[in-house]
N, C-alpha and C positions, 0 to 999 in steps of 0.2 A: 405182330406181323408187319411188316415193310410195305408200307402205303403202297409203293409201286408193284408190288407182289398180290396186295388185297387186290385191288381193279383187277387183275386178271382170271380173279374166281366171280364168284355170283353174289354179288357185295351190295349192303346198305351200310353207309356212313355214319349216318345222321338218324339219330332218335331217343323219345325221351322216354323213360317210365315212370314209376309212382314216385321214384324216388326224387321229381322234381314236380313236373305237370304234365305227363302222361298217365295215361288210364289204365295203364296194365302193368303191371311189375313185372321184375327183372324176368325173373322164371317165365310168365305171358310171352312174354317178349320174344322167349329166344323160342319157343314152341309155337309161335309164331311163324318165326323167321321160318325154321325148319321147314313146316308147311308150304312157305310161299319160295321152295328151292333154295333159299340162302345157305352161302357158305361161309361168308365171312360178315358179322358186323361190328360196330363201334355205338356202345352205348355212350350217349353225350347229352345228358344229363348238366342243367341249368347250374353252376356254379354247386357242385359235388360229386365226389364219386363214389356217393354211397351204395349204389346198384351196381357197380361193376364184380364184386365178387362172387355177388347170387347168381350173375349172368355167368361168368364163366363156369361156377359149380352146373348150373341147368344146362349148359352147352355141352358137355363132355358125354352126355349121354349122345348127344347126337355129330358129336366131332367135329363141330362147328367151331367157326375160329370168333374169338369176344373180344377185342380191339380195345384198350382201357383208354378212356376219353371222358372229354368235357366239355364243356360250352360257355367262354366266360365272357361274363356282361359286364360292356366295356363303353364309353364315349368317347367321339371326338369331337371336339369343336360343338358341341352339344348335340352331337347327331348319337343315336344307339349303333353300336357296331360289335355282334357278337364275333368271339374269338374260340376255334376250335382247338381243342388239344389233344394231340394219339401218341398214343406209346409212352404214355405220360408213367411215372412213379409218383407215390406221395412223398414228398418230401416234407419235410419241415415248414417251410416258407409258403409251401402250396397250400398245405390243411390249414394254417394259420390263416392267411386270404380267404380262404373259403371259408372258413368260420366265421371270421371277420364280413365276407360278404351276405350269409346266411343271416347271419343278427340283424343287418342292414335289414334284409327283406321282411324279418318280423315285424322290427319297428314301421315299415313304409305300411305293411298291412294295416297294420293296429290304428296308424292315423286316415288310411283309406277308409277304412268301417267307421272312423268316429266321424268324416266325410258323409258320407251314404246317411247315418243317422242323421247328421245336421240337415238334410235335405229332406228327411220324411221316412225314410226307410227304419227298418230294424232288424237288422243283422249282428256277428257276437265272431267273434273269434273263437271260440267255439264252435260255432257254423263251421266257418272255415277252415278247421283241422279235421274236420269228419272226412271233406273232400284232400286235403293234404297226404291223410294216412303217414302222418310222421315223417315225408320228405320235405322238401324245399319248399318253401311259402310262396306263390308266384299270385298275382291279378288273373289269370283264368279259374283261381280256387276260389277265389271273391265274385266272378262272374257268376260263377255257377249256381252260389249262395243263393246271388239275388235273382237267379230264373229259376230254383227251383223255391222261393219263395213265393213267386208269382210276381214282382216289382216291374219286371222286364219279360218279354216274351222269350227271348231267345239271348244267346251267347252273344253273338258278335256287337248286339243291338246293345249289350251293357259296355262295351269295348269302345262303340264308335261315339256313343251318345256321353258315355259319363270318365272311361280310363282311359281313353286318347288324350294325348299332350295338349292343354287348352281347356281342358273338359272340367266338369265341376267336382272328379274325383280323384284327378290325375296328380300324384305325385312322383317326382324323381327319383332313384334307388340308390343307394351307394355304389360307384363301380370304379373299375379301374380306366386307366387310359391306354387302346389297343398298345404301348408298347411297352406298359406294365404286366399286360397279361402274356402276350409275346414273350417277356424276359421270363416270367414265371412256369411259362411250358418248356421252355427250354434248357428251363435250370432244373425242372422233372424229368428230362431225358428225349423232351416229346417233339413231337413238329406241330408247329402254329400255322393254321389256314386261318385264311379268310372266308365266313360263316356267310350264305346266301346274297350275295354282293348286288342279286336284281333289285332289293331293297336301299339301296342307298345309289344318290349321281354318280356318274361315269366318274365326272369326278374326281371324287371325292376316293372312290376307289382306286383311280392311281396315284392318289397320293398316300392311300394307306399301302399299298402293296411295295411303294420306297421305303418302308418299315422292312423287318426285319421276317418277314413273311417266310414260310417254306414252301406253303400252298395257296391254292382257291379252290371252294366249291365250283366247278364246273357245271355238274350235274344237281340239280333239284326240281322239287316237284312245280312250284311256280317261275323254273326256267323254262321260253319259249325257245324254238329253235336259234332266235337270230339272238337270245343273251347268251347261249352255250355257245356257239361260234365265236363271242365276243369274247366271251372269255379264257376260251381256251387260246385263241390268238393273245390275252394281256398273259395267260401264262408261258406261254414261250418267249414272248418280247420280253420278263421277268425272270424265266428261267425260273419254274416253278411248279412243283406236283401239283398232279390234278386229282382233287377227289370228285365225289357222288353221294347223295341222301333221299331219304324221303321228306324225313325230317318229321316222321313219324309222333303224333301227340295220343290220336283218337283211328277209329274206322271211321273218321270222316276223311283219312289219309289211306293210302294205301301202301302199304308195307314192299319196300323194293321196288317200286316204281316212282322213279326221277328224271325219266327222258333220257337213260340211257342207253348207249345203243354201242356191241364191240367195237364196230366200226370203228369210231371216233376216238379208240386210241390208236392205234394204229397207224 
């Protein structure tokens, strides 16, 4: 479906399933969605688009529209800058990247746990395919390891103390450069947004959106009012679709609630 066409149904953009580091598979997902009045979503799913076919087959019971998408992790200048993809096909060159970036993220696990052990812990990679369930390897799967080990109380508390940039478990990932990934939605048919931009300098994001951008996240869930004005104003001085997310992981998120409001297309 035609980005400009989804915003004007009852739309979530932005969300992950099992098949990366979200908690629910594809089929949760879209019976979800259903539930919480959505008509249209975009699963977007951390460098794969292993969960878009489950999605669309569990959507058709309820006529809901499945947006094929991706989320790809990408640097600039050493900064992280996720890059969204819609309407994307797999091409040749796409599943190749994304294989190529999948490997990446095993090996980054593999020496994060040999990390955690040098420090006192004992975690297995093993642990953390229980939590994977056979999608994409991400650092929330390894969080999880070590709180529900008892190492760490809580989730975020292994994020800010040990896999934060600095920290004594943090390692880099293999990724692309926003205009590798860019070239690569594009050459799948797709349109490349710019992924939750309150996370990076002002900026820093207008010098990513003289890239070859189509969109901006507008709408998300840790947008306040005065970053959704902001940005909805860089995307008209750019000349550029606006989308919306939850950016859905857990039910510590809420499913189609991003701060959006009709009004503000209009």
């Amino acid at each position: 479906m035609d980005l400009k066409k989804a915003i004007q149904t009852k739309f979530d953009l932005h969300m992950h399933t099992t098949a990366s580091d979200g908690e629910y598979s594809p089929t949760e997902i879209v019976k979800k969605a259903y539930k919480c009045g959505l008509e249209t979503i975009a699963i977007t799913d951390h460098d794969t688009l292993a969960g878009i076919t489950e999605a669309k087959k569990a959507a058709e019971k309820y006529r809901m529209n499945v947006i094929s998408a991706v989320e790809l992790s990408t640097k600039y200048d050493g900064v992280s800058v996720d890059v969204l993809g819609y309407n994307i096909r797999p091409t040749e060159a796409l599943e190749e990247t994304l294989v190529q970036l999948r490997e990446g993220r095993v090996d980054r696990a593999k020496r994060i746990i040999k990390k955690f052990n040098e420090i006192g812990f004992s975690i297995s990679m093993e642990d953390v395919l229980e939590f994977s369930e056979n999608g994409v390897i991400a650092r929330p799967h390894i969080a999880k390891v070590v709180v529900k080990k008892g190492y760490v109380k809580d989730y975020q508390t292994v994020f800010d103390d040990y896999l934060a940039d600095g920290k004594p478990c943090a390692l880099p990932k293999k990724v692309l450069t926003p205009e590798q990934g860019i070239e690569l939605i594009h050459q799948a048919g797709g349109s490349a947004v710019l992924a939750h931009p309150v996370y990076l300098d002002i900026d820093v994001v207008k010098e990513l959106l003289r890239f070859s951008f189509d969109g901006i996240e507008v709408w998300h869930r840790n947008h306040l009012a005065e970053h959704r004005q902001l940005f909805k104003q860089l995307a008209k001085e750019f000349r550029l679709l606006m989308t919306g997310g939850s950016d859905f992981h857990t039910d510590e998120h809420k499913l189609g609630e991003f701060g959006f409001s009709e009004d503000e297309i209009h």
